[in-house]
DRENPA-3360 file (N, C-alpha, C; in nm, 2 decimals, always signed):
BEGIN
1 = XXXXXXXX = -0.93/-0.15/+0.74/-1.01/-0.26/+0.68/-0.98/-0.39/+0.76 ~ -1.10/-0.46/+0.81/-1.08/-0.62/+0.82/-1.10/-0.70/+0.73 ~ -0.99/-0.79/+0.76/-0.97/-0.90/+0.64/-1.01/-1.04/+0.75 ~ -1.05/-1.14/+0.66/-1.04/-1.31/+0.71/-0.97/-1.37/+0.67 ~ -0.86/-1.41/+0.73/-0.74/-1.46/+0.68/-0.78/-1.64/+0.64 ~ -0.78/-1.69/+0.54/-0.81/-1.83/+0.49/-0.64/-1.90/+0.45 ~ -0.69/-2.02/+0.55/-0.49/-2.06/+0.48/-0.53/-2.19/+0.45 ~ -0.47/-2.23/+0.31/-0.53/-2.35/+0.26/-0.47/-2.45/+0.38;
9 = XXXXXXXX = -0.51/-2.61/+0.38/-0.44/-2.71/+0.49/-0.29/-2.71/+0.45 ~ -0.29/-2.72/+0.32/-0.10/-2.76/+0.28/-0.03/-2.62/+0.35 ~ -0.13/-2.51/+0.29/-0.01/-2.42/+0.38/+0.02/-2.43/+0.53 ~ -0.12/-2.44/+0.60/-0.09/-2.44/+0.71/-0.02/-2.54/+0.78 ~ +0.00/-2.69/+0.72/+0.10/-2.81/+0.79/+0.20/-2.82/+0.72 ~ +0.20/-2.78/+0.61/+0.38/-2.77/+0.60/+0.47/-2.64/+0.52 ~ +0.36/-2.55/+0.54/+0.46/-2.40/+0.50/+0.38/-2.29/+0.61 ~ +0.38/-2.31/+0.71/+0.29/-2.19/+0.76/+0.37/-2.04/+0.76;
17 = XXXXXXXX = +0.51/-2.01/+0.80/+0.59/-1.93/+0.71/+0.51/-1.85/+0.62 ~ +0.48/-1.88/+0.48/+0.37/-1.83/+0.46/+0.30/-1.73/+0.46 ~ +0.24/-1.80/+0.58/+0.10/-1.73/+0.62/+0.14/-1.61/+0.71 ~ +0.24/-1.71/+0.78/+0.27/-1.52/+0.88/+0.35/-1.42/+0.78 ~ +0.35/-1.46/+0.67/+0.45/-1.34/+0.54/+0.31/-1.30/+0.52 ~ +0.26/-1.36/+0.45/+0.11/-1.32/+0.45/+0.06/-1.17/+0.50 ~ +0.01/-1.23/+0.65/-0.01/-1.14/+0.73/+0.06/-1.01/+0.78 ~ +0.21/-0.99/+0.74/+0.29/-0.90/+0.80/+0.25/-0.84/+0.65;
25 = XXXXXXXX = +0.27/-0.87/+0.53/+0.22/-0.81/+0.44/+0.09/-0.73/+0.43 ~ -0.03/-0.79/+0.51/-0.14/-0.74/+0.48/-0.16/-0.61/+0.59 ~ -0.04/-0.60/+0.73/-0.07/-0.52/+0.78/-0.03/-0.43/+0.74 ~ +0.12/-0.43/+0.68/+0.17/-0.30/+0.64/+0.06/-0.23/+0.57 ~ +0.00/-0.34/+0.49/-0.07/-0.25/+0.44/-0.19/-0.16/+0.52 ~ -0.20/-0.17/+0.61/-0.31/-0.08/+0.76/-0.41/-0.20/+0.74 ~ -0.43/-0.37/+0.74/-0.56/-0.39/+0.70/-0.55/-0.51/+0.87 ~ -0.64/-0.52/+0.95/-0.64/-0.57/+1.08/-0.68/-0.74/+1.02;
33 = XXXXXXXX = -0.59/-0.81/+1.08/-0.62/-0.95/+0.98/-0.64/-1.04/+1.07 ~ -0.79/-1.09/+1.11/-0.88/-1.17/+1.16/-0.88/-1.33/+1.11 ~ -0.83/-1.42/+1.23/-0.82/-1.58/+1.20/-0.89/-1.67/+1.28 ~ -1.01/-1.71/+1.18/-1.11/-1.82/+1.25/-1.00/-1.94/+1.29 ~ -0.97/-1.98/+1.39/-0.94/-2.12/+1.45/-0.99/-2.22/+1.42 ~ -1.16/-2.18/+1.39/-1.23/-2.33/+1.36/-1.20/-2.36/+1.23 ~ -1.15/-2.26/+1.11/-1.15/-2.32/+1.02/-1.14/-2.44/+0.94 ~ -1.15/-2.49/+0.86/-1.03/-2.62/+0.83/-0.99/-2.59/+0.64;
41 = XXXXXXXX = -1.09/-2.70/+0.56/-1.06/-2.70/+0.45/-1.19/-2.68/+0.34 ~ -1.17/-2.56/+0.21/-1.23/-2.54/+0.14/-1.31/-2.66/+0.07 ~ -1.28/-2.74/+0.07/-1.33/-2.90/+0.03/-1.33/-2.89/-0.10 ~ -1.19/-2.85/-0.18/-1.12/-2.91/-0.34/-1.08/-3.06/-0.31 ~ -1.01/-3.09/-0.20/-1.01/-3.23/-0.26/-1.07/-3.35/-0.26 ~ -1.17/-3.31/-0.14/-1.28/-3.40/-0.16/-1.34/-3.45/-0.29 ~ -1.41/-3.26/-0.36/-1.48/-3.26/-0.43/-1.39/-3.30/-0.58 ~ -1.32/-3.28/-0.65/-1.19/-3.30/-0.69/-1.22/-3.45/-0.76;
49 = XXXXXXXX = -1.20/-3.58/-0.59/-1.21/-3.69/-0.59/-1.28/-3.76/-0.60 ~ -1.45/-3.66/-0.62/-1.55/-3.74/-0.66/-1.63/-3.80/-0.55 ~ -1.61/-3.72/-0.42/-1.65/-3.74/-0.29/-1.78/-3.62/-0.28 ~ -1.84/-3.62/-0.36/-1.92/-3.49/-0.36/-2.00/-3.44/-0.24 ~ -2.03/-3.58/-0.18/-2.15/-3.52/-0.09/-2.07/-3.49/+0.02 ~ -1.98/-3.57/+0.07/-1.86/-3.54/+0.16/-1.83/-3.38/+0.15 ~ -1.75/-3.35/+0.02/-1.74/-3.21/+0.03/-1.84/-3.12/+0.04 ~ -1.97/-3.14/+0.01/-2.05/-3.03/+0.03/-2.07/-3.01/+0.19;
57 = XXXXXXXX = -2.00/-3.07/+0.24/-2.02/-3.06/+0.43/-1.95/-3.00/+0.45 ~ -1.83/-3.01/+0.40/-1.65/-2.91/+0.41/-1.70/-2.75/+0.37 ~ -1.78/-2.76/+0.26/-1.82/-2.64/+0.19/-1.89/-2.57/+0.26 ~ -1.99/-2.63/+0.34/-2.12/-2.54/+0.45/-2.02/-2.50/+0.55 ~ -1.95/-2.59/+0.60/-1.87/-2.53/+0.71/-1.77/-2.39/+0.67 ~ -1.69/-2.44/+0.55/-1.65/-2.29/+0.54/-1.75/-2.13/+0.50 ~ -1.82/-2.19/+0.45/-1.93/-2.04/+0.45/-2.00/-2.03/+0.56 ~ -2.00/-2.10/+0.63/-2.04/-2.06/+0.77/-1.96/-2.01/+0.86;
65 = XXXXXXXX = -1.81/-2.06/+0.83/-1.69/-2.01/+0.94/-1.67/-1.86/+0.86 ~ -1.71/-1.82/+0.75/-1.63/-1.72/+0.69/-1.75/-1.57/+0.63 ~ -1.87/-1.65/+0.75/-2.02/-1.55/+0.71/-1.97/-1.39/+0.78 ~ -2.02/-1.30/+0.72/-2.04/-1.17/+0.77/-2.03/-1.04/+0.63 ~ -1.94/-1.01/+0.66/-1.93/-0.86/+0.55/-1.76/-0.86/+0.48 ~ -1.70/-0.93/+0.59/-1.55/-0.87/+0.56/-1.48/-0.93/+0.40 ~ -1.33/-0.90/+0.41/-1.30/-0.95/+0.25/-1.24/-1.10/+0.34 ~ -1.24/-1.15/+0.23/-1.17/-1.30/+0.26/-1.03/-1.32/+0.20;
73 = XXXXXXXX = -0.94/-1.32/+0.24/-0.82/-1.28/+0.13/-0.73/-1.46/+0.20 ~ -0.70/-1.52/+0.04/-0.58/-1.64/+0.10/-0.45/-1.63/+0.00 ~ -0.37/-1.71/+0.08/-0.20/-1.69/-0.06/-0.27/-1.88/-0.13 ~ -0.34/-1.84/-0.18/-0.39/-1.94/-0.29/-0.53/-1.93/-0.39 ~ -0.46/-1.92/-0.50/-0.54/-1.88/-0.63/-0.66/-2.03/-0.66 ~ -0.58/-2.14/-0.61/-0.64/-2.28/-0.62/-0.79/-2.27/-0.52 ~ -0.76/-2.25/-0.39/-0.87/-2.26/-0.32/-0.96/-2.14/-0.30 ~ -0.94/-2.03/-0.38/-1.00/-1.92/-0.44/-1.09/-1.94/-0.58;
81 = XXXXXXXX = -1.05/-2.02/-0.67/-1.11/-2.03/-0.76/-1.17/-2.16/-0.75 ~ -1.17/-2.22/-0.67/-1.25/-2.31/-0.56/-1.42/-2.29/-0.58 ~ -1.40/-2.17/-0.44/-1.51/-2.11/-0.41/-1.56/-2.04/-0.52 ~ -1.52/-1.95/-0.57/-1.62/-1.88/-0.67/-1.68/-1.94/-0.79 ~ -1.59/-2.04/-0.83/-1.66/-2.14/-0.97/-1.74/-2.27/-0.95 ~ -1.67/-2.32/-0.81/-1.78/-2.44/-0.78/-1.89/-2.44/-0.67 ~ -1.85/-2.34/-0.59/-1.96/-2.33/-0.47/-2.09/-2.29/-0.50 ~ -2.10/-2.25/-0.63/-2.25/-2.19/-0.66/-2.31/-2.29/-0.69;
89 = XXXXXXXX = -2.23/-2.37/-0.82/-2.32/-2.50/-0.88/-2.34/-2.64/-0.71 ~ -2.26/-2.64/-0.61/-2.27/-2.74/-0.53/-2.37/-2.66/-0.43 ~ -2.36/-2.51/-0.44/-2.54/-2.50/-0.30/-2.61/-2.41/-0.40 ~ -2.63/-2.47/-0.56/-2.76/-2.40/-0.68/-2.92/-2.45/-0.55 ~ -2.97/-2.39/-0.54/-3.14/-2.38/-0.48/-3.10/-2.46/-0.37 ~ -3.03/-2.40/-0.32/-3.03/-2.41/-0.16/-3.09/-2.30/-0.09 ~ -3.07/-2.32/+0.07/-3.05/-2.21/+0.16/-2.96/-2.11/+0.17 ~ -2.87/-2.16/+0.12/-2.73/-2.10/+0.13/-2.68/-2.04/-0.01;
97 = XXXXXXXX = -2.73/-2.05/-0.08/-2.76/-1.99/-0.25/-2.71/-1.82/-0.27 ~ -2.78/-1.76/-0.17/-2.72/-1.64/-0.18/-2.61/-1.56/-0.08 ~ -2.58/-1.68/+0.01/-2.48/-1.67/+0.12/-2.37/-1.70/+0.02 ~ -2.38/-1.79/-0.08/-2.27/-1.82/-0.14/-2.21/-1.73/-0.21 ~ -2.35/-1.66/-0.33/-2.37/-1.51/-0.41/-2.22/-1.45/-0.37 ~ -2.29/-1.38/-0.21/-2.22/-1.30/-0.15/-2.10/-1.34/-0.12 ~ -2.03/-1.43/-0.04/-1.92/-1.50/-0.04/-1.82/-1.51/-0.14 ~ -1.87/-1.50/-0.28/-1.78/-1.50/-0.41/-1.76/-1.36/-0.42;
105 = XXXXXXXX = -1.80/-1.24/-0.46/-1.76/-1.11/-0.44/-1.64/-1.13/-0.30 ~ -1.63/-1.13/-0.20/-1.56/-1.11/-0.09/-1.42/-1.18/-0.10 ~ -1.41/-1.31/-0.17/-1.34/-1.37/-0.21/-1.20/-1.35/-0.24 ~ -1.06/-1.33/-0.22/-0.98/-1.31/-0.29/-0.83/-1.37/-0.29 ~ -0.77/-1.38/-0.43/-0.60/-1.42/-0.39/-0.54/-1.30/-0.35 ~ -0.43/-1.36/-0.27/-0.35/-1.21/-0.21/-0.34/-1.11/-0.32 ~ -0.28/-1.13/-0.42/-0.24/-1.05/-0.52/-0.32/-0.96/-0.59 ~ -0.45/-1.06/-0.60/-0.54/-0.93/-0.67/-0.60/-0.88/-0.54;
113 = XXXXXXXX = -0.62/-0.91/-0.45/-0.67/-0.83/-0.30/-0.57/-0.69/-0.31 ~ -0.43/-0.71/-0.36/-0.37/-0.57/-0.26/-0.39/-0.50/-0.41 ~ -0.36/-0.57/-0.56/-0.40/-0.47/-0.64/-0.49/-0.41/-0.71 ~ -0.60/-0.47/-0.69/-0.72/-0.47/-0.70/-0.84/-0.39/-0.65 ~ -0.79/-0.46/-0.46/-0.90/-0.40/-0.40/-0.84/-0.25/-0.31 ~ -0.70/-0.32/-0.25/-0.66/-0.22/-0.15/-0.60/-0.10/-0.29 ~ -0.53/-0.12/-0.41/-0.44/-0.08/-0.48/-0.31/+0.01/-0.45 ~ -0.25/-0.11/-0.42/-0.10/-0.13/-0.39/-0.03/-0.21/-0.48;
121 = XXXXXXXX = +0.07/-0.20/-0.51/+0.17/-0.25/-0.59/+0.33/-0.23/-0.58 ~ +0.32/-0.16/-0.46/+0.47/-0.16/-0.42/+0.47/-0.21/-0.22 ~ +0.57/-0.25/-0.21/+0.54/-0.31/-0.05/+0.68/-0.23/+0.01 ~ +0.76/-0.20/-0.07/+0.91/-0.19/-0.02/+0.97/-0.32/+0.01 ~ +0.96/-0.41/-0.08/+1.01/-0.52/-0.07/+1.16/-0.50/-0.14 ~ +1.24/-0.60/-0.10/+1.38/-0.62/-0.14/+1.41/-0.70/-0.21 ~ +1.44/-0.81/-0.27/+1.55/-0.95/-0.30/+1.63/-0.95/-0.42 ~ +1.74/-0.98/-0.37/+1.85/-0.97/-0.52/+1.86/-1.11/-0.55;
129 = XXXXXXXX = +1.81/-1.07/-0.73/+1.85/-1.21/-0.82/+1.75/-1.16/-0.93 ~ +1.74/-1.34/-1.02/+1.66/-1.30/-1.12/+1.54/-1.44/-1.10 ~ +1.43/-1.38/-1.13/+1.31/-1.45/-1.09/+1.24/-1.50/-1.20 ~ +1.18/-1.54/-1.23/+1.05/-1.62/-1.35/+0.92/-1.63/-1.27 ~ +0.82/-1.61/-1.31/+0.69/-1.63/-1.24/+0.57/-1.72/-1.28 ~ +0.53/-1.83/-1.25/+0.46/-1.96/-1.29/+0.32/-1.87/-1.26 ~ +0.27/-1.90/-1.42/+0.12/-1.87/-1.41/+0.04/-2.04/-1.35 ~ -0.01/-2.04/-1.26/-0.07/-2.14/-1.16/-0.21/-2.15/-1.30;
137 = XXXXXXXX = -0.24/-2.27/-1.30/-0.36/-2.31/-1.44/-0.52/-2.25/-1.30 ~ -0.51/-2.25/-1.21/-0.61/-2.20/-1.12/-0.60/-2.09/-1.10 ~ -0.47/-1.97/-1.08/-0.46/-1.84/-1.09/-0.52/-1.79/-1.23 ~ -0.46/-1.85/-1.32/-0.47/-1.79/-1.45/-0.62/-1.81/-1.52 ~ -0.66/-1.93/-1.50/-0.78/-1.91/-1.55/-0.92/-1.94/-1.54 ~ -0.85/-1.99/-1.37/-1.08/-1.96/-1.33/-1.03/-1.82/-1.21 ~ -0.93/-1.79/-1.16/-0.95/-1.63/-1.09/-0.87/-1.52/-1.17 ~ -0.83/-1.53/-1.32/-0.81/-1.48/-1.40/-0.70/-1.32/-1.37;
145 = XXXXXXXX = -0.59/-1.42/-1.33/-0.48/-1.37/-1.26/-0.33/-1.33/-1.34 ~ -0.32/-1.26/-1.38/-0.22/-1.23/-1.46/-0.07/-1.11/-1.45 ~ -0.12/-1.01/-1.42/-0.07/-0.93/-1.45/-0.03/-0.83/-1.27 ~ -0.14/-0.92/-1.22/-0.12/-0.84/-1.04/+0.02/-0.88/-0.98 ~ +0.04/-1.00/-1.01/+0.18/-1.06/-0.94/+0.25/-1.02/-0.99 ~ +0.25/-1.01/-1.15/+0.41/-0.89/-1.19/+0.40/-0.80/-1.22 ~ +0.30/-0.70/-1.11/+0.33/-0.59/-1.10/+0.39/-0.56/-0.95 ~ +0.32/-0.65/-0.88/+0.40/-0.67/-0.73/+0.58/-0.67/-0.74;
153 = XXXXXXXX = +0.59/-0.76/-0.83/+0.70/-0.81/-0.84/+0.78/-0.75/-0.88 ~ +0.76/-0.64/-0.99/+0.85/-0.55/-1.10/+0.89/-0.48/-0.96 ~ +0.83/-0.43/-0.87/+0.87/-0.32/-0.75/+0.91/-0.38/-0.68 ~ +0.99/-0.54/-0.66/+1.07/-0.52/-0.57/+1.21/-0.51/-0.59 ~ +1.27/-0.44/-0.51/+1.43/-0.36/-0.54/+1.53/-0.46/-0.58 ~ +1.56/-0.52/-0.67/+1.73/-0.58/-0.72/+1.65/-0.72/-0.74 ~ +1.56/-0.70/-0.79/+1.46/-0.84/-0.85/+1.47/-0.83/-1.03 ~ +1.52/-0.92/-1.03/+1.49/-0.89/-1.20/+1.39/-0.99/-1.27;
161 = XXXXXXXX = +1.29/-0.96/-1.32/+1.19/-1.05/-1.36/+1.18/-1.12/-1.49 ~ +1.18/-1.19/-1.52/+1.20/-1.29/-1.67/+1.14/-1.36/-1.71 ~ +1.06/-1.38/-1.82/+0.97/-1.46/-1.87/+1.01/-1.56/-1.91 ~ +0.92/-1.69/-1.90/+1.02/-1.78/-1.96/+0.89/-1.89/-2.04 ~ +0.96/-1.96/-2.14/+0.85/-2.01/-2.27/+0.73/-2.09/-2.19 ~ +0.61/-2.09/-2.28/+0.51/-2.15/-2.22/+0.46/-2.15/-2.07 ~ +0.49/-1.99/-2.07/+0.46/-1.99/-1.88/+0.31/-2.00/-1.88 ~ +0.23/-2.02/-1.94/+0.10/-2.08/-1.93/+0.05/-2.21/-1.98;
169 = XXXXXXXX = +0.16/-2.26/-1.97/+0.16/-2.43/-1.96/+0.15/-2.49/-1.80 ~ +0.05/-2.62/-1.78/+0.02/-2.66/-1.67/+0.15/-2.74/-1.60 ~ +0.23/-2.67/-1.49/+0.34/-2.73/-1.42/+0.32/-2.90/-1.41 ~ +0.22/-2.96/-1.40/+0.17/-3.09/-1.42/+0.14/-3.15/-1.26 ~ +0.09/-3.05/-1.15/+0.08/-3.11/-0.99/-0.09/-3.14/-1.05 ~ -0.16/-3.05/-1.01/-0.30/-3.12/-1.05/-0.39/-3.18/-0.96 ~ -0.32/-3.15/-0.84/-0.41/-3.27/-0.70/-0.36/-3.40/-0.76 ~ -0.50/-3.46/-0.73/-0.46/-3.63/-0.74/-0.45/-3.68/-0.90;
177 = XXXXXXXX = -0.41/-3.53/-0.99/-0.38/-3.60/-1.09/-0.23/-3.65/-1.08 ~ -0.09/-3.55/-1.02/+0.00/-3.58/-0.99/+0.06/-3.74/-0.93 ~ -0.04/-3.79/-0.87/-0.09/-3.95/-0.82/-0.12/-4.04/-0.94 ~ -0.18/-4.03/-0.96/-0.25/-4.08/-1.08/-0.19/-4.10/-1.19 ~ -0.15/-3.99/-1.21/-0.09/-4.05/-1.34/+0.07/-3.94/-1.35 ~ +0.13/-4.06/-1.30/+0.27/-3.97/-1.20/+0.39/-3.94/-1.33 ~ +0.37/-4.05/-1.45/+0.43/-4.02/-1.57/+0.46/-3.91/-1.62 ~ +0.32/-3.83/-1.67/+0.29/-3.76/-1.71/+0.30/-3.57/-1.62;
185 = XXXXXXXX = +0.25/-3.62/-1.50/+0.33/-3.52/-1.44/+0.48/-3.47/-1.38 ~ +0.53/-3.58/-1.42/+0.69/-3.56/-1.35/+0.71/-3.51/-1.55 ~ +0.69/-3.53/-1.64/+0.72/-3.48/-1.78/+0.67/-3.38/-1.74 ~ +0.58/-3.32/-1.73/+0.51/-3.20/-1.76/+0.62/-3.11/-1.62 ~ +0.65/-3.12/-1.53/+0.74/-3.05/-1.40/+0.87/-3.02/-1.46 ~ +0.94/-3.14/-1.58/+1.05/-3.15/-1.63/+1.05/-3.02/-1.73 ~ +0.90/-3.01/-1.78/+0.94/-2.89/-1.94/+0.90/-2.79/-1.85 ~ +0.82/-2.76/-1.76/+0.81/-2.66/-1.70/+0.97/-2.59/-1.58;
193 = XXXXXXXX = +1.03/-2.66/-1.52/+1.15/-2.64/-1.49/+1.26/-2.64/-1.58 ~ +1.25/-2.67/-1.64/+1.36/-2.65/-1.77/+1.38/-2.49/-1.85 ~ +1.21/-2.46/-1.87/+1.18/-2.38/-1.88/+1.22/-2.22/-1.83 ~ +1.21/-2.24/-1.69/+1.27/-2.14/-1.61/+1.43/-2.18/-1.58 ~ +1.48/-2.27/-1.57/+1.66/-2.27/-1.61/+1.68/-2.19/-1.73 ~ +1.63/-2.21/-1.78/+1.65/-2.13/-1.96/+1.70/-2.02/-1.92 ~ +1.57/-1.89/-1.83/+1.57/-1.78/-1.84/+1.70/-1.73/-1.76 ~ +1.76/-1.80/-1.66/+1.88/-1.81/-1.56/+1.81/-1.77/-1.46;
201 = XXXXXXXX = +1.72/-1.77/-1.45/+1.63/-1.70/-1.30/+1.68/-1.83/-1.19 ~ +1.71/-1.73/-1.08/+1.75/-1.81/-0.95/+1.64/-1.83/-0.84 ~ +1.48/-1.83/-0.88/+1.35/-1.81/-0.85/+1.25/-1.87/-0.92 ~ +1.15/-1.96/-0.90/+1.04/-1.97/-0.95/+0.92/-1.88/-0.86 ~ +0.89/-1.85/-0.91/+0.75/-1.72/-0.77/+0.60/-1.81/-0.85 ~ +0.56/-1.80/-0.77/+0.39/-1.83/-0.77/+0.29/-1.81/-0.68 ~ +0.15/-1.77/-0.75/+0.09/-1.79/-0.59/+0.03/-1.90/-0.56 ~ +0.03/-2.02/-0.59/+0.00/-2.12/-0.58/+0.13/-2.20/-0.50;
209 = XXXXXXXX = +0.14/-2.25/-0.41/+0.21/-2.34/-0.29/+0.23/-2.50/-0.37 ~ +0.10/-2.51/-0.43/+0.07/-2.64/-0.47/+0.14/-2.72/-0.60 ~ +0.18/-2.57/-0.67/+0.26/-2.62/-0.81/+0.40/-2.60/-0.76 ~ +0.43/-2.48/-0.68/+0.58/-2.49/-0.61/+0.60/-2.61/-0.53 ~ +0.54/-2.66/-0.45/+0.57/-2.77/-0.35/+0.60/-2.93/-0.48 ~ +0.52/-2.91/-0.63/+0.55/-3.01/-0.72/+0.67/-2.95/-0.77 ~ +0.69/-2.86/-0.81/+0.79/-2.83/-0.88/+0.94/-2.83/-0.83 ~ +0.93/-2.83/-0.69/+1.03/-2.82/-0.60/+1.09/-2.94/-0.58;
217 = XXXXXXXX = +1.03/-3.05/-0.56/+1.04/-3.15/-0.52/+1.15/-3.24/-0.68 ~ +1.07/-3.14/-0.76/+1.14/-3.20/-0.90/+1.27/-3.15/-0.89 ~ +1.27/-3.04/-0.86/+1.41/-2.94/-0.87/+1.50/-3.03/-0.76 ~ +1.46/-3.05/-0.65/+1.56/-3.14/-0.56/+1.61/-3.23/-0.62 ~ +1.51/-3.32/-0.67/+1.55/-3.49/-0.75/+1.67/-3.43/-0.82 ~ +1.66/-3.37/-0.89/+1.80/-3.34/-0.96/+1.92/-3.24/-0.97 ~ +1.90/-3.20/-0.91/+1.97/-3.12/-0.77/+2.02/-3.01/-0.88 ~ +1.88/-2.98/-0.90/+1.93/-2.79/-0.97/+1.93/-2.68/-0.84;
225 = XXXXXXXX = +2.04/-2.57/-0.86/+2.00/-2.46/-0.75/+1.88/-2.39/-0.79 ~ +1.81/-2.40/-0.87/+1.67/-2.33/-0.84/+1.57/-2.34/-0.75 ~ +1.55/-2.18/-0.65/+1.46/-2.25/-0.56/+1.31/-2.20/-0.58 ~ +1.19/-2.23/-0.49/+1.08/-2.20/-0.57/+1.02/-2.08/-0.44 ~ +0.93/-2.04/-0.44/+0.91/-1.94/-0.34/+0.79/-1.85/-0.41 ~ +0.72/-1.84/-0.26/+0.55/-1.80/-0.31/+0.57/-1.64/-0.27 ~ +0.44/-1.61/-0.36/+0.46/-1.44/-0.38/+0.47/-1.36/-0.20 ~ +0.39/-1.44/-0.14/+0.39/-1.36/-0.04/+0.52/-1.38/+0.06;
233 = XXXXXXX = +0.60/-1.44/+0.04/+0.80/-1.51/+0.11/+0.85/-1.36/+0.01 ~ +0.81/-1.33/-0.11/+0.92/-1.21/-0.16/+0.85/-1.11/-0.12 ~ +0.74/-1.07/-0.10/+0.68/-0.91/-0.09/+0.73/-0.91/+0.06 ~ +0.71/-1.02/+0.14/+0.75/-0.95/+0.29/+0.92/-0.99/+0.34 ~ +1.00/-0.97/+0.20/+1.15/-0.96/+0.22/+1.20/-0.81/+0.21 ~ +1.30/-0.80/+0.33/+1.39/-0.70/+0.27/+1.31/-0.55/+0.33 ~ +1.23/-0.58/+0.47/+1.22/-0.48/+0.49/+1.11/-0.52/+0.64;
% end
């Protein structure tokens, strides 16, 4: 199977790591993993900021860089539930109306791609410790992501997984809400990391970059050893 490899901007300028975990992952699994160069950005934060018509140019470009048959697979639930919830209403009676149709079926976060489509749930992955897993407010409930990441997760060897309270509470990053109203989200990073100290987990996992890269930053300020780490850095450990 060919895949289109989609890597949001944040991952690609300051975690690309990542992406090539990503990819070592998707080969094991036999899947040949194809990368537009031209790509750039799904245009969330344009559109986000209220820049609408701006993003609808970001938007044509990506369904144009990502036209054909193949699956579209990225390690982000954010710029996944991007495309499938807002791209319809931003090209409704267009040209591009059922290019987009089609474009949302093909769509996918890593996690439901390997459990879902390829159905895999084990990688022979490795890592010893104890983990907690952050439901992303964009995983959870516009690509309605739950249960694929800790099933990935339960199978990797000397991983111990742990729930921890209100894991579907909003970590508080939010794009430019994190800016905006910085109060409010450094409280909300505080009960959300506290949260996972509780459980003793020496891991926050997510598939979202964007709540780990906030969360992380919180965890440094105050110099807990918890560290944070995206699903696809544990599936392609330890083997």
């Amino acid at each position: 199977m060919t895949i289109q490899l989609f890597i949001p901007c944040f991952i690609d300028q300051l975690y690309p790591a990542t992406a090539f975990n990503m990819i070592k992952v998707l080969e094991k699994c036999g899947c040949t993993v194809e990368y537009n160069p031209e790509q750039t950005c799904c245009g969330q934060p344009a559109y986000n900021a209220g820049f609408r018509d701006e993003a609808k140019e970001v938007c044509n470009k990506f369904v144009n860089d990502f036209s054909g048959s193949d699956y579209v697979v990225a390690p982000s639930a954010s710029c996944v539930g991007f495309v499938r919830n807002y791209y319809p209403s931003i090209f409704d009676n267009s040209s591009l109306h059922n290019d987009v149709k089609d474009l949302q079926k093909r769509t996918f976060e890593l996690s439901e791609f390997l459990v879902n489509v390829l159905q895999v749930d084990d990688l022979g992955a490795s890592m010893p410790g104890k983990a907690t897993y952050h439901d992303s407010c964009s995983g959870l409930r516009e690509c309605k992501i739950k249960q694929e990441p800790r099933k990935l997760l339960s199978n990797v060897k000397g991983l111990e997984l742990l729930e921890m309270n209100d894991v579907e509470t909003c970590c508080g990053f939010g794009g430019s809400f994190a800016v905006k109203f910085e109060g409010i989200s450094v409280a909300m990073a505080d009960q959300k990391v506290n949260n996972a100290l509780q459980t003793g987990a020496d891991f926050i996992i997510s598939t979202d970059l964007s709540c780990l890269m906030h969360l992380d930053g919180y965890i440094r300020h105050k110099g807990y050893k918890l560290r944070t780490l995206h699903l696809a850095d544990v599936l392609a450990s330890g083997w």
